[in-house]
Each structure stands twice: as C-alpha cells, then as structure tokens.
N, C-alpha and C positions, 0 to 999 in steps of 0.2 A: 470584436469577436475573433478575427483571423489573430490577431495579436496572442491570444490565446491557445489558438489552434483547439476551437469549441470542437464537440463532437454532441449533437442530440439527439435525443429516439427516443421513440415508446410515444404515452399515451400524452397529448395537448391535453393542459388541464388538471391530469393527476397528480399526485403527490413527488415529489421530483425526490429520483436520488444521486448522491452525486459519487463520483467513484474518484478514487485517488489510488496510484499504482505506488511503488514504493521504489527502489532504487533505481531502475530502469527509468521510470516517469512516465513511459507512454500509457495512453488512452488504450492501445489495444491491447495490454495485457490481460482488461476483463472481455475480452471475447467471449470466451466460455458464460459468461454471467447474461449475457446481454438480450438472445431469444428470453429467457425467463424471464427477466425484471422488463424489459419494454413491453410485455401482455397486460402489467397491471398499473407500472409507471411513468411518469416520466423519466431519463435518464439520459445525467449530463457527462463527461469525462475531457480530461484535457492532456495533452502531453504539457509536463509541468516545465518550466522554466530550467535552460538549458540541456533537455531533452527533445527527443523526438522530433521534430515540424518547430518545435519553441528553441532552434539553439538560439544560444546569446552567451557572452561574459557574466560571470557570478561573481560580482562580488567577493572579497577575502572571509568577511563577514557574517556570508550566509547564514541563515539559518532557520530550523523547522518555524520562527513565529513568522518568519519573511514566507515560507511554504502558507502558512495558512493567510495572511496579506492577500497571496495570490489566490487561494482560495475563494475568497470573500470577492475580491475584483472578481473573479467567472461567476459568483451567483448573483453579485448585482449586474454584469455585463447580460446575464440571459435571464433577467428578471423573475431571479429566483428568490424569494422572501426567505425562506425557510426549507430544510433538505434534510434528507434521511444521507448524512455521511457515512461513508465504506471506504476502510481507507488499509492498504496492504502492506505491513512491516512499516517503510519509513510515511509510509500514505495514515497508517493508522497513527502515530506520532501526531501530523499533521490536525489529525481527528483529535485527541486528546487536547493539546490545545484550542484549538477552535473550541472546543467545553469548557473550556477554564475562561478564557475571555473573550467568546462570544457564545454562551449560551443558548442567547433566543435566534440565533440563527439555525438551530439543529432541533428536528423531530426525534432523530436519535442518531445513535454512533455505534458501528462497528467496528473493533481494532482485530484485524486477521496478523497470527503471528507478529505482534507487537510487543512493545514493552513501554515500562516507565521509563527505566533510565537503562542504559544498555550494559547485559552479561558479560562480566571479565573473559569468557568462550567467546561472544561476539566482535569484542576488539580480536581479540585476538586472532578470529577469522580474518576481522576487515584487515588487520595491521598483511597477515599472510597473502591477500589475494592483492593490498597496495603492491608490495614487496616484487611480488609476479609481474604487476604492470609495470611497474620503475625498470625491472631488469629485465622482462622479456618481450614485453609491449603488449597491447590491445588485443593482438588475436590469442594470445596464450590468457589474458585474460577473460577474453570472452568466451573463451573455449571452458574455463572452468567452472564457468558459472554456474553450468546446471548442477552439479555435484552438490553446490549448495540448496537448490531449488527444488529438487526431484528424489524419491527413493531409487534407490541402484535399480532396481528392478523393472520397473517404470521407464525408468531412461534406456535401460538394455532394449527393453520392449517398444522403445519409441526413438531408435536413432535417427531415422530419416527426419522425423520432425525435430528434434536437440539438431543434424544438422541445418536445415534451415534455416532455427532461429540462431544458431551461431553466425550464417551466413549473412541476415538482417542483423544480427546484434552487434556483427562487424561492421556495417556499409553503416547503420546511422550511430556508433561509437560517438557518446556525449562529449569524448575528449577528456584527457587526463587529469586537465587542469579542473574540470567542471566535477570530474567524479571524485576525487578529492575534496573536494568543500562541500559535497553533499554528505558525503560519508564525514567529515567533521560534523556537520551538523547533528547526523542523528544520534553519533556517539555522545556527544555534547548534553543533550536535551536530556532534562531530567524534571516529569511531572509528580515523581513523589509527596512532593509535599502538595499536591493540587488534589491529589486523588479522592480523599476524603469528603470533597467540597461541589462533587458534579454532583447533579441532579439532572443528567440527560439520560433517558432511558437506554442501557448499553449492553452491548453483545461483544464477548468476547469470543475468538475463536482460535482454532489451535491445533496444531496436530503432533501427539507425540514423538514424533519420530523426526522431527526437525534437526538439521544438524547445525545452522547456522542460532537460530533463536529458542535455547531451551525452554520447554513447555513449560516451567517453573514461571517463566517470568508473564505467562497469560495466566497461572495461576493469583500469582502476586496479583495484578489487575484488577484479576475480578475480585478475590478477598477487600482488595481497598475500594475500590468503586460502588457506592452504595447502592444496593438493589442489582447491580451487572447480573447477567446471564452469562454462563461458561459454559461453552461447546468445545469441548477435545476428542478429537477423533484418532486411534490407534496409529492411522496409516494416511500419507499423504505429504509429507515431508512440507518445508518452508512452501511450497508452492497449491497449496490445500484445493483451492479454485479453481486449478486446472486438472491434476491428476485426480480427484475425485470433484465434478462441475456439478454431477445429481445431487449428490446428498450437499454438497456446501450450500446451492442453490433453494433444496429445501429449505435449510436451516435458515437463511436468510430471508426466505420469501416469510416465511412461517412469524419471525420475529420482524420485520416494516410489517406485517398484515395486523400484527397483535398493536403497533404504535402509530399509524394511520390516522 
C-alpha cells in the first residue's frame, strides 16, 4: 500500500471510485472533488509512479499502458474488484486504456479534458514548456504551469493560491528526467482505433476555453465512444475541477449515481 502512496476515504462498502490526476500525478490534485464523492463513495487516489510521495526512475519506455499496470496493482492492492475510473487529461488516457483492455474492471469512465491521440496545438504546447525547462529550469517551469491550467481571470483572481502551488509544485518537482518520459508517453498514445469498441458507460468532460487541449478533441471522444455522455462547459480552462468544483461535481455525482 505505502508502495503506492494509497490514499482512501468515503464510504466502507460503497461503490469505489478511483481518481487519476494527470501530469502532475498527485492524489491531491482532486481536493476539490473529495467532500462530495466521499458522502456517497468510496474513494481511492494515488500519486502515480515518479510523482509525488511515489518518486522512483521511469524507465526510457514509459508508458500510458504501464500508467494503467499501475492502476490495476492499486485496485487489486486495496481490494478493489471493480471502479468507477476519473481520470484528468493524462489520468483520462490512462482511463481509456484500461477500457480497451481491461473492461470488466470499470463500472464506468470519465476522461476530463482528454483525448484520443494528442492535438498538433498540444505538442506543440508540450514541445514549448520542454524547451523552458531544458533552458531555464524547473522553477520557470513551474511557474508556467498555471497559464496552461487556469483562465487568466481566475488566476488574476487567485494569485496567493498559483503562488503556493508554485511553491509546492517546486519543492516536490518530479524531475526532468521523469517529466519527459511522461510527456512521451501521453504524446505517444493513440486509442483511435479502440474507440469504437468500448462498451464502458462514459462521460466525457470538457471545457471550452482550454488552451492546452482543444475542446474539439473531447468532442472527437464522445462522437467515437459509443453511447458517451459529453459535458462542455463555456468556462474553466484545462483545469475544470478546480476553478469551477460545484458544477463539475454535479455533473459527476449525477453520471456514477445514474451507473451505480
């Protein structure tokens, strides 16, 4: 369990969900999610392999099917049969996969600002924030993060909090070497040709205004994903779950309560 750096909460019993963060890794990215979903769930989260409490070496190799490996090791470590997956940009990746080939381990699947296979605008984000850290290092890159994550507005409006988490995003920095071969992998991954073939009941979510992952590619998702649910919301940027936590939270509770 420590191997993992488990995190559990909510209800003994109930329907477990499991949360995956996305580039970052950490467990505590669904803060915001956690009062709502522990009143009716159970609910697991982990910092994923090479992040957070979980540093270690990655492999050259990496990649999202070895992410969802590790997935699978945390539901059988906390004797989880089956899970309502939530998985965030490279967290939702993660989620896609685990549908394609492992099925009957998921009650359903949420990909928040996700994709199949990643936007020519997406590399070209990632290639530009590499670029930052090669030549200026960690804290200019941490420092740009939220630009990606947040509406300008929102972030004007919440600098004391962007500094803290610059200040945490600095002190447990995964390491250059580590954030590079995770960013290969998500680039890499491509479930296109899978999409047609899930039968896991799916929620896609999304918010127009994203600057890192055009809303086109949560449309793309749900067009291909048979029966998917698409939620797009006007406002909220890459980071949907935090700068707007009420309504994402409805929308979530609302869709595990309908697949239960």
């Amino acid at each position: 369990m420590s191997f993992f750096d488990v995190h559990e909460s909510g209800r003994p019993g109930a329907p477990t969900v499991l949360l995956l963060a996305g580039l970052g890794g950490a467990a505590g990215y669904w803060t915001p999610q956690l009062a709502a979903l522990t009143e009716r769930y159970r609910v697991v989260a982990y910092d994923q392999a090479g992040t957070g409490r979980n540093k270690r070496d990655l492999p050259d190799d990496h990649s999202i099917a070895a992410m969802a490996e590790e997935a699978l090791a945390v539901m059988d470590a906390t004797k989880t049969d089956k899970a309502h997956f939530v998985g965030h940009a490279l967290g939702g990746l993660v989620g896609l996969d685990l549908a394609v080939r492992h099925p009957d381990r998921l009650h359903s699947l949420t990909v928040v600002n996700g994709w199949a296979a990643a936007h020519a605008h997406t590399k070209r984000c990632f290639e530009l924030r590499l670029l930052l850290l090669k030549h200026e290092g960690p804290a200019a890159y941490v420092r740009a993060q939220p630009i990606f994550l947040y509406p300008a507005d929102w972030l004007a409006k919440n600098a004391d909090r962007a500094a803290r988490e610059e200040a945490h995003g600095l002190s447990g920095f995964q390491g250059a070497a580590t954030l590079k071969r995770r960013i290969a992998a998500l680039l890499t991954f491509d479930a296109t040709p899978h999409l047609a073939t899930l039968r896991v009941p799916t929620l896609i979510s999304a918010a127009r205004d994203d600057v890192l992952v055009p809303c086109s590619m949560s449309e793309h998702l749900a067009a291909a994903i048979p029966g998917a649910t698409l939620d797009i919301v006007p406002w909220g940027a890459h980071a949907i779950n935090v700068t707007e936590p009420i309504a994402f939270n409805t929308t979530l509770l609302n869709f595990l309560d309908a697949n239960s």
